[in-house]
N, C-alpha and C positions, 0 to 999 in steps of 0.2 A: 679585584673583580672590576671589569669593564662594565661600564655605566651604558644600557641599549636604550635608544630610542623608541619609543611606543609605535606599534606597526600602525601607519596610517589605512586609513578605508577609507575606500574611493565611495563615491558616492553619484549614482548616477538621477537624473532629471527622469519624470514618469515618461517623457515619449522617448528617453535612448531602452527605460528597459521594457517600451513595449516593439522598440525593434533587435530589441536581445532574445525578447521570447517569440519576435516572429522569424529570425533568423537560427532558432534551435528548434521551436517546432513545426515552423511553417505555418501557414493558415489556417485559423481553427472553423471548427464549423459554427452554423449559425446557432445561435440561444435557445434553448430551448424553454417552451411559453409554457406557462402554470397549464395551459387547458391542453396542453400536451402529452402534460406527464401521467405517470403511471402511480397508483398508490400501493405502495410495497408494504404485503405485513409478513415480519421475521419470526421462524418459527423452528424451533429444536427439530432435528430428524427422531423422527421415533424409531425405539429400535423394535425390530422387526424380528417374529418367531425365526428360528436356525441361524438367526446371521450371526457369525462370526464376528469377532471385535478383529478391527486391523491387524493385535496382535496378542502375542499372548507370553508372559513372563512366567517362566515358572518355579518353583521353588528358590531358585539358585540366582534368581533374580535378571538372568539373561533369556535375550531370544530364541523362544523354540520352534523353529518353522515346519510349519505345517500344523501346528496345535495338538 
């Protein structure tokens, strides 16, 4: 068994990888400030009289399309 050398990692200085990240994603936009933003509340979809579930399994455990 052949004895491998451990893979080196390069290791880059903060301003080569922040023109790694401007040369992959280009120019970001500017910051957006705390009196900005927007306050998000997350909330389950209710489920609603008739609606259909995306799909439906039936006995036999496979896809019955059209329910």
């Amino acid at each position: 068994m052949e004895h491998q050398e451990p893979e080196r990692v390069e290791r880059f200085t903060d301003e080569e990888l922040a023109f790694l990240r401007f040369a992959r994603f280009g120019e970001l936009p500017p910051r957006v400030l705390p009196q900005e933003m927007a306050e998000v509340t997350e909330t389950e979809r209710p489920d609603l009289p008739g609606e259909r579930q995306p799909f439906d399994l039936g006995p036999t455990g496979r896809y019955l399309a059209g329910g």
